[in-house]
C-alpha positions as CSV (number, residue, x, y, z in Angstrom):
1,X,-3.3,-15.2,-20.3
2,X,-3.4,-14.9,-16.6
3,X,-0.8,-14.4,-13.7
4,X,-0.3,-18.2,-13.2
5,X,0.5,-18.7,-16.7
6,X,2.8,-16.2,-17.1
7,X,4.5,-17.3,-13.7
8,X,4.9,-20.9,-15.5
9,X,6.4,-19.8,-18.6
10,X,9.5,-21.3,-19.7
11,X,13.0,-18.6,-19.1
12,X,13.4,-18.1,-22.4
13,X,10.0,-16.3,-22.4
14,X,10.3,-14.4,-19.1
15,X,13.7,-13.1,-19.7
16,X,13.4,-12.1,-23.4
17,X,14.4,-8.4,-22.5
18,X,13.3,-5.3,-21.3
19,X,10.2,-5.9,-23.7
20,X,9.2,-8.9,-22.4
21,X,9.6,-8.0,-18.9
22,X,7.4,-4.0,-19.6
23,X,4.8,-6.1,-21.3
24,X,4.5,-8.7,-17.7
25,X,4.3,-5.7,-15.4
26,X,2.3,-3.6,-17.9
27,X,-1.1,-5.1,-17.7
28,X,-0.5,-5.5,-14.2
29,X,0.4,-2.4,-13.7
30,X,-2.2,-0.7,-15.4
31,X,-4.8,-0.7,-12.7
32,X,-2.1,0.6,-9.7
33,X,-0.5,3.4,-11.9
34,X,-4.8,4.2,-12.9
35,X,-5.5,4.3,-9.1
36,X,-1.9,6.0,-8.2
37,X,-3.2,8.7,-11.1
38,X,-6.5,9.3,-9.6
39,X,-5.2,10.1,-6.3
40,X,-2.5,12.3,-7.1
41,X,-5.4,14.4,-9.5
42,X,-7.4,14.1,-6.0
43,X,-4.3,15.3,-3.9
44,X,-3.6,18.3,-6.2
45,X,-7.2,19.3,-6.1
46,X,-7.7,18.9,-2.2
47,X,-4.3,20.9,-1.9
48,X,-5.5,23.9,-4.6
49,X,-8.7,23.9,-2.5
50,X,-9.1,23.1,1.0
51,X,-7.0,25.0,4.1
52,X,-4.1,22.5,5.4
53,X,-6.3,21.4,8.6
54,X,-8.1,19.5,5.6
55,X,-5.8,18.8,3.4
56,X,-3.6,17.2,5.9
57,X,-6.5,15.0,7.4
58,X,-7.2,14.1,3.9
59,X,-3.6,13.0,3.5
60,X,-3.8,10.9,6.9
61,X,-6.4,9.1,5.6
62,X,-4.5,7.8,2.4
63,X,-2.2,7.0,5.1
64,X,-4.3,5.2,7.2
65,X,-6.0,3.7,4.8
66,X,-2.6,1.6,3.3
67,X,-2.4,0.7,6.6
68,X,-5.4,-0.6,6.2
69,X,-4.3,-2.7,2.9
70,X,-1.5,-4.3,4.5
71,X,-3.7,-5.0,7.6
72,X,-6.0,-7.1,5.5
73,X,-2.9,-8.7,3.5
74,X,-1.6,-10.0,6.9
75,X,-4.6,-11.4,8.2
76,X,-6.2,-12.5,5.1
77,X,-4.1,-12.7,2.5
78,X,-1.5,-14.5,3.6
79,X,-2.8,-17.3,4.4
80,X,-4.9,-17.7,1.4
81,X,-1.3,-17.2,-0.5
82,X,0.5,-19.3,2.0
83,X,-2.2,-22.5,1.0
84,X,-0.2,-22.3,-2.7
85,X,2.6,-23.8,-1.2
86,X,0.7,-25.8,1.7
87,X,-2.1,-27.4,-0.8
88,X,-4.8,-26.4,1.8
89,X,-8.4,-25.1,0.3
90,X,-10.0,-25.2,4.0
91,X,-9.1,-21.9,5.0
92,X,-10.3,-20.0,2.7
93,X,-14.5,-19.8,4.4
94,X,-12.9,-19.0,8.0
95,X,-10.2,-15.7,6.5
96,X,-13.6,-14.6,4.3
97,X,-15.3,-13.9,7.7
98,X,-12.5,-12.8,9.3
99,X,-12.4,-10.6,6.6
100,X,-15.6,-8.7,7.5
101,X,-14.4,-8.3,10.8
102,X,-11.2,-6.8,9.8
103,X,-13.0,-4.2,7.4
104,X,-15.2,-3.1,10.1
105,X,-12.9,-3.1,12.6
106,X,-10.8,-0.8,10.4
107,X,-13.6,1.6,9.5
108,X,-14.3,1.8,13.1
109,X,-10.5,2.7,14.3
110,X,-10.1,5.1,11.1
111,X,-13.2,7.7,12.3
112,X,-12.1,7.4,15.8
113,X,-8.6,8.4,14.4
114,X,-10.2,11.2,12.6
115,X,-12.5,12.8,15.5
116,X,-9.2,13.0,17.5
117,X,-7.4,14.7,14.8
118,X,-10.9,17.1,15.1
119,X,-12.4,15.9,11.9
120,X,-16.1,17.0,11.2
121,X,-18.6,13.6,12.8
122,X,-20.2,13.4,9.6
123,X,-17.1,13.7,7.1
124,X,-15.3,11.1,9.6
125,X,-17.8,8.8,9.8
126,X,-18.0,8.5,5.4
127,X,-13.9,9.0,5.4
128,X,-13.8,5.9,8.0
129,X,-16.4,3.7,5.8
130,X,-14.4,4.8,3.1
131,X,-11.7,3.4,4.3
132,X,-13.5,0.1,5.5
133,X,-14.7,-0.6,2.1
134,X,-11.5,0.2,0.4
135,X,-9.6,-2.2,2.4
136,X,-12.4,-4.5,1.0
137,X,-11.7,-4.1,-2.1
138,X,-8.1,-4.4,-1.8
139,X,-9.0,-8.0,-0.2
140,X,-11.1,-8.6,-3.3
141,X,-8.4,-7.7,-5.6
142,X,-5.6,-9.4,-4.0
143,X,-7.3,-12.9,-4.2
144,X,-8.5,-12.2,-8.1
145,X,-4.7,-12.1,-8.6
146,X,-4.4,-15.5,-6.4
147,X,-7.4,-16.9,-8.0
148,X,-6.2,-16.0,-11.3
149,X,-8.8,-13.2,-12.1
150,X,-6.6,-10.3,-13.1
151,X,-9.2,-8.9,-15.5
152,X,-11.6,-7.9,-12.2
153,X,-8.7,-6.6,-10.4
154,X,-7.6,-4.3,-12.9
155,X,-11.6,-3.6,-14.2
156,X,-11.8,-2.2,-10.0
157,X,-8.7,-0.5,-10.2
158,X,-10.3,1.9,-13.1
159,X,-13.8,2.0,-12.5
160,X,-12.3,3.6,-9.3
161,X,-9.7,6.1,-10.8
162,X,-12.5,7.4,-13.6
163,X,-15.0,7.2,-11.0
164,X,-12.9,9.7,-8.4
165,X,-11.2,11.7,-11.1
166,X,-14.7,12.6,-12.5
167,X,-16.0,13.5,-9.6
168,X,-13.3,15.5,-8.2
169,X,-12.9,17.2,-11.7
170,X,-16.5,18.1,-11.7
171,X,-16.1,19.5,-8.4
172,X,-13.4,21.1,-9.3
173,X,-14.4,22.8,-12.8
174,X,-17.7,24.2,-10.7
175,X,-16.0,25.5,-7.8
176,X,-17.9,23.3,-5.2
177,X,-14.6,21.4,-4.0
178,X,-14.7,20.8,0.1
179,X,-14.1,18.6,2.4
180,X,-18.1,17.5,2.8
181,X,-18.0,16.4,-1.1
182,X,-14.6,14.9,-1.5
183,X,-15.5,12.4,1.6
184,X,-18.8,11.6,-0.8
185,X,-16.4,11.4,-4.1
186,X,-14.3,8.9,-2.3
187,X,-16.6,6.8,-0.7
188,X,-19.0,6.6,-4.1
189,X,-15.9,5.6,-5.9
190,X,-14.5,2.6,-3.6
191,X,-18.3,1.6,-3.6
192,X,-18.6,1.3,-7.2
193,X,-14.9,-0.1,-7.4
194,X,-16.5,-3.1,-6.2
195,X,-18.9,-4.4,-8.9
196,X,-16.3,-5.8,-11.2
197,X,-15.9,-8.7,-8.7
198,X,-19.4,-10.1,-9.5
199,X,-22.2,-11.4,-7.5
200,X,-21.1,-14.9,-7.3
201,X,-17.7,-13.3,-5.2
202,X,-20.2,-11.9,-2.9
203,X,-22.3,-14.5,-2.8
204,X,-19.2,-16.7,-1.2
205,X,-18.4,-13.9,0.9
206,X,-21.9,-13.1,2.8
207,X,-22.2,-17.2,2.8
208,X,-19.0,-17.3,4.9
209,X,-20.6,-14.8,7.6
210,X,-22.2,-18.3,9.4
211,X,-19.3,-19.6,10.3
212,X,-17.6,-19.5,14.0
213,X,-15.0,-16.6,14.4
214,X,-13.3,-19.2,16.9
215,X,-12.2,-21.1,13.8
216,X,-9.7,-18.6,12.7
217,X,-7.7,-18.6,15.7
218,X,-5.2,-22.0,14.6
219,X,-4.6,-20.1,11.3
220,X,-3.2,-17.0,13.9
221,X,-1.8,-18.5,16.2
222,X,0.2,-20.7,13.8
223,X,0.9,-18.3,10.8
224,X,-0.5,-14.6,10.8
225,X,0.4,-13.7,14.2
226,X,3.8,-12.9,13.0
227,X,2.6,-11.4,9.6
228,X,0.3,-8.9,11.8
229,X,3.2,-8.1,14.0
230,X,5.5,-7.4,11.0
231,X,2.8,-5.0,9.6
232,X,2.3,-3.5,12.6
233,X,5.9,-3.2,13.1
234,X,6.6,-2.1,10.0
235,X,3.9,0.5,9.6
236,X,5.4,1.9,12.8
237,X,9.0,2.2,10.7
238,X,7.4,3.5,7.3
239,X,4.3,6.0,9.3
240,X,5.4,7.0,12.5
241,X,6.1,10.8,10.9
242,X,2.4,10.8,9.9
243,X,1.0,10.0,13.2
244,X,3.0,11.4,15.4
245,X,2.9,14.8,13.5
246,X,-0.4,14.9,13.0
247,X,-1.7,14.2,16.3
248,X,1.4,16.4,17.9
249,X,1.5,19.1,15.7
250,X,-1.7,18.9,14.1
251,X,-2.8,18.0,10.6
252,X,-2.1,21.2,9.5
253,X,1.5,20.6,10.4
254,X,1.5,17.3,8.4
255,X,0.6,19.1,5.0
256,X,3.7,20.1,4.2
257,X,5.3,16.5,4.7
258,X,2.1,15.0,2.9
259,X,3.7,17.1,0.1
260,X,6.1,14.2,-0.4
261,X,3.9,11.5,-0.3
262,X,1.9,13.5,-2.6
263,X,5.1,13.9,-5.0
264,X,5.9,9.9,-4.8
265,X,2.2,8.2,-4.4
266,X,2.7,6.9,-7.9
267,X,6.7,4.8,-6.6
268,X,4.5,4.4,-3.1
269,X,1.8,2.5,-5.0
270,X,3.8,0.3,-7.4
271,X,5.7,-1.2,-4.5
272,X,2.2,-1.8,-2.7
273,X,0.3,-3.2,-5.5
274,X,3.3,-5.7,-7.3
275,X,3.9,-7.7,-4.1
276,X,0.5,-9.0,-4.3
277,X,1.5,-10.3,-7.7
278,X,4.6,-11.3,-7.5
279,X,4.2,-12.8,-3.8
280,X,2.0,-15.6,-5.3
281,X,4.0,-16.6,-8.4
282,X,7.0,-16.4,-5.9
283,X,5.1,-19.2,-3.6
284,X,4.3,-21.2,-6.6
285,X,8.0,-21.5,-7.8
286,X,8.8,-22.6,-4.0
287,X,6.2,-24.9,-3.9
288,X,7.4,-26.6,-7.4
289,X,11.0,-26.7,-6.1
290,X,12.0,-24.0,-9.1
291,X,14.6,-22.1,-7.7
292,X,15.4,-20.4,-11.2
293,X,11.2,-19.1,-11.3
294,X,12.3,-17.6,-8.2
295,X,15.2,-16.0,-9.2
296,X,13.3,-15.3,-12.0
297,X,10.7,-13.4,-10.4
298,X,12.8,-11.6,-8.0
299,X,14.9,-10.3,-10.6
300,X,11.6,-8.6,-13.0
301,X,10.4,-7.3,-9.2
302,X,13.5,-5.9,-8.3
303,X,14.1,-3.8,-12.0
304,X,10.1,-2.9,-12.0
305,X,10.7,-1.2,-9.2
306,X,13.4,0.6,-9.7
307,X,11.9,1.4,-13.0
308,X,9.4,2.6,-11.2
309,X,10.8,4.9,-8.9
310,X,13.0,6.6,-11.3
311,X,10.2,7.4,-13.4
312,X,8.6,9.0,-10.8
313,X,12.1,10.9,-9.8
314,X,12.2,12.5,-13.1
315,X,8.5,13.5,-12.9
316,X,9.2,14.8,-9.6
317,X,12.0,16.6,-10.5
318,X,10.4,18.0,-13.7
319,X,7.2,19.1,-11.4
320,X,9.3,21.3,-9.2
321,X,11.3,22.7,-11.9
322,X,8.6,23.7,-14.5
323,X,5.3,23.8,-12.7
324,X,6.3,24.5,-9.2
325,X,2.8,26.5,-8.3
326,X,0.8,23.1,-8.4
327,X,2.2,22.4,-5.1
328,X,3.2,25.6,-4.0
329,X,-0.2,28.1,-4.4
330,X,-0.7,26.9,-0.1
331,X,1.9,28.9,0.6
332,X,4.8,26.4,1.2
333,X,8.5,27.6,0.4
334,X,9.8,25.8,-2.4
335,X,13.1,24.8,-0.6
336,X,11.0,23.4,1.9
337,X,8.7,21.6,-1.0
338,X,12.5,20.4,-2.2
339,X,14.1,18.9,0.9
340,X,10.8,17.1,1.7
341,X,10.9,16.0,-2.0
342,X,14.3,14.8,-1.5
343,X,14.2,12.7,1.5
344,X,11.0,11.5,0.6
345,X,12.9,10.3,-2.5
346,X,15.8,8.6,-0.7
347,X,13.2,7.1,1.5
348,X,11.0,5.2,-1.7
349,X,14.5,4.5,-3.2
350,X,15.4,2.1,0.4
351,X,11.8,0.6,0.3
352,X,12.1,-0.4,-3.6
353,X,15.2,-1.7,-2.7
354,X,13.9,-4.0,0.3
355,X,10.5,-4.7,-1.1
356,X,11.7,-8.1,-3.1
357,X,14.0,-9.9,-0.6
358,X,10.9,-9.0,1.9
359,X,8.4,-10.6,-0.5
360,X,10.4,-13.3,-1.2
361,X,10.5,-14.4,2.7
362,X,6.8,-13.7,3.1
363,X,6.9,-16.6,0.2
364,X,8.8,-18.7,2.0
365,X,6.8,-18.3,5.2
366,X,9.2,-16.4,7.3
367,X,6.9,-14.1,9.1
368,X,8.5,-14.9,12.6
369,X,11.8,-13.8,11.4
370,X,10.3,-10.3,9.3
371,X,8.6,-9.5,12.9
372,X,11.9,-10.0,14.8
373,X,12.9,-6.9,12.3
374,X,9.9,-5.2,13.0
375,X,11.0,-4.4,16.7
376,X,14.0,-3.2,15.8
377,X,13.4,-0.9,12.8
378,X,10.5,0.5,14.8
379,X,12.0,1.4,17.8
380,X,14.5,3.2,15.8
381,X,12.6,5.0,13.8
382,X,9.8,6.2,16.6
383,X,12.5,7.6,18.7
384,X,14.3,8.8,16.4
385,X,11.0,10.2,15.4
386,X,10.0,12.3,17.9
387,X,13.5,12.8,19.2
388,X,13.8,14.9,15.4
389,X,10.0,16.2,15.5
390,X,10.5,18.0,18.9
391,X,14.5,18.9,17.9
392,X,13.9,20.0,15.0
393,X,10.3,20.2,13.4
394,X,8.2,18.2,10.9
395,X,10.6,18.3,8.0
396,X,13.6,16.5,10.3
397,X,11.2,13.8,11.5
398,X,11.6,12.0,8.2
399,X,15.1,11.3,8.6
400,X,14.0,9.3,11.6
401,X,12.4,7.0,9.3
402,X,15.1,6.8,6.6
403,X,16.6,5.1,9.9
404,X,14.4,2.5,10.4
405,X,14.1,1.7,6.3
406,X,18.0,1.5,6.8
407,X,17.9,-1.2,9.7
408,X,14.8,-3.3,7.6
409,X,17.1,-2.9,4.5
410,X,19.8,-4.4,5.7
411,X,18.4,-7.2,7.7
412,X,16.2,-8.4,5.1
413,X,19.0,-8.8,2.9
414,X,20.8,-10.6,5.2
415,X,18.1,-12.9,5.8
416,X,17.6,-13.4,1.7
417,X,20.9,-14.1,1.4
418,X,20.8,-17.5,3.7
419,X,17.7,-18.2,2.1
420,X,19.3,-18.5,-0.7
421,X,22.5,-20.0,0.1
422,X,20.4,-23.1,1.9
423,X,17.7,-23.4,-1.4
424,X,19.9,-22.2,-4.5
């Protein structure tokens, strides 16, 4: 059964319990909690094994790099997703070329991020293709779910979890783990995460690389102008710790808080990954005029979520309390580990919270009005940011973006509420 069936099932088959609802968001789950998996085992290696310079540039580039995933959602994505509601098959050759750009483009800005943060040439250069390719493959996956391909999307999400975790675990179990051969791990894996999509898939996609760039510009001007703005905006609210640690207090300084991110990658994940399946079934419903399949929807988001996160809480919790050396051999002082723990918590407990009524307005093609948000969450949280950071150190910065999450919570809501007070 694929995504679209299951979006078009009758109520009494979506809402037949807490069964039903596990059994929707467990196969599509799978391959996000696989991939969330695999980089907490590469996390907890890199952090048993390399000095904090490294580990913290490591960290940045799982930061950067879902940048890099919403990036490509914005531009590409969303208007492939969008042409659910609109009918439209044209656009689809013009955002597979843009595509390429955007992956390149990406690579390019992530090694020129990483030789400022004083990243070894070589390392940077396979850590920024790394992160090009990645963000291809998120591309890949997100249209399997649009195209109704789950099985290739969740077959990538696994070949790349075993393929890391091996690698990193035979690194591991023969002492060679460093920098030079994680890069090559990580790379090798997002390269191989890519054969599940098939030859025909890249046969479309090199096929599209004839076309005229010039094309694309209607679909921005008209649509993901304001979707690239919101990212960008919002990236600023969610990230602005990681960059402006690292690059004013160094990577090494950005360790500790990576700690969090670390902790919660697996709640940090889930509320990446189930937008892009829930964001399409959400667009069909509008476009069919089925205001309960929306409801629907929105409701099974909002609970997977939370499901999610509190999972993750109690594995957090259990982590620090029973096997508090994993993340503490670096020398880090465990209240330190905790209060980072904590507000990184409170943090991933605001974004499960906003995530649906955002994703239901990307649906409804409200991408001017997320932007308008943008500005204000990220204003708030850079300054209060940096005003924290230089105040009062690293670990205080991240209140600073609790602040923003706070001002996108609440307007967002807002916002979902008139939505649907005009459609309901």
């Amino acid at each position: 059964m694929t995504i679209t069936d299951m979006a078009r099932l009758p109520r009494w088959r979506l809402t037949g319990g807490a069964l039903a609802t596990a059994m929707r968001y467990g196969v599509s789950a799978a391959g996000p909690v696989a991939v969330s998996g695999a980089h907490f085992l590469a996390s907890l290696i890199f952090l048993r094994n390399l000095p904090a310079h490294e580990f913290g540039l490591f960290s940045f580039v799982m930061v950067v790099v879902s940048f890099g995933m919403s990036l490509n959602v914005s531009l590409i994505s969303v208007p492939i997703t969008r042409n659910l509601v609109t009918g439209e098959t044209g656009t689809r050759p013009i955002c597979f070329q843009i595509n390429w750009l955007v992956c390149a483009g990406f690579a390019a800005l992530l090694f020129t991020a990483l030789c400022v943060g004083q990243a070894p040439l070589i390392e940077g250069a396979m850590l920024g293709l790394f992160g090009g390719i990645f963000t291809f493959r998120w591309f890949a996956r997100c249209f399997a779910f649009v195209d109704g391909r789950m099985p290739a999307a969740i077959h990538s999400d696994f070949i790349y979890s075993v393929s890391l975790m091996a690698g990193l675990g035979l690194l591991a179990f023969t002492h060679r783990v460093s920098f030079t051969a994680g890069s090559e791990v990580l790379l090798a894996a997002a390269l191989l995460a890519l054969i599940p999509f098939g030859a025909s898939f890249f046969r479309t996609q090199l096929v599209s690389l004839g076309g005229n760039p010039a094309r694309y510009w209607p679909i921005f001007r008209d649509l993901t102008r304001w979707s690239l703005i919101g990212v960008v905006l919002t990236e600023i609210t969610v990230n602005a710790h990681a960059y402006l640690v690292t690059f004013i207090s160094g990577p090494g300084s950005f360790a500790l808080l990576a700690l969090g991110m670390l902790l919660f990658r697996p709640a940090s994940l889930m509320q990446s990954a189930l937008p892009d399946l829930e964001r399409p079934a959400m667009a069909r419903a509008i476009a069919a005029n089925d205001i309960a399949a929306v409801a629907r929807v929105q409701h099974h988001f909002c609970w997977g979520l939370g499901a999610a996160w509190a999972v993750n809480l109690l594995a957090c919790a259990a982590l620090l309390a029973f096997f508090p050396l994993l993340v503490l051999k670096k020398g880090y002082a465990l209240h330190d580990v905790i209060l980072v723990a904590v507000l990184s918590a409170v943090i991933m407990a605001v974004r499960a919270w906003r995530t649906p009524p955002a994703v239901l307005l990307q649906a409804a093609g409200q991408f001017k009005e997320l932007a308008s948000i943008g500005t204000i969450s990220g204003a708030v949280s850079v300054a209060a940011t940096l005003a924290l950071l230089l105040t009062l150190g690293p670990i205080a910065s991240l209140a600073g973006i609790l602040m923003g999450e706070l001002v996108i919570l609440l307007r967002v809501r807002q916002m979902a509420q008139d939505w649907w007070k005009a459609n309901g």
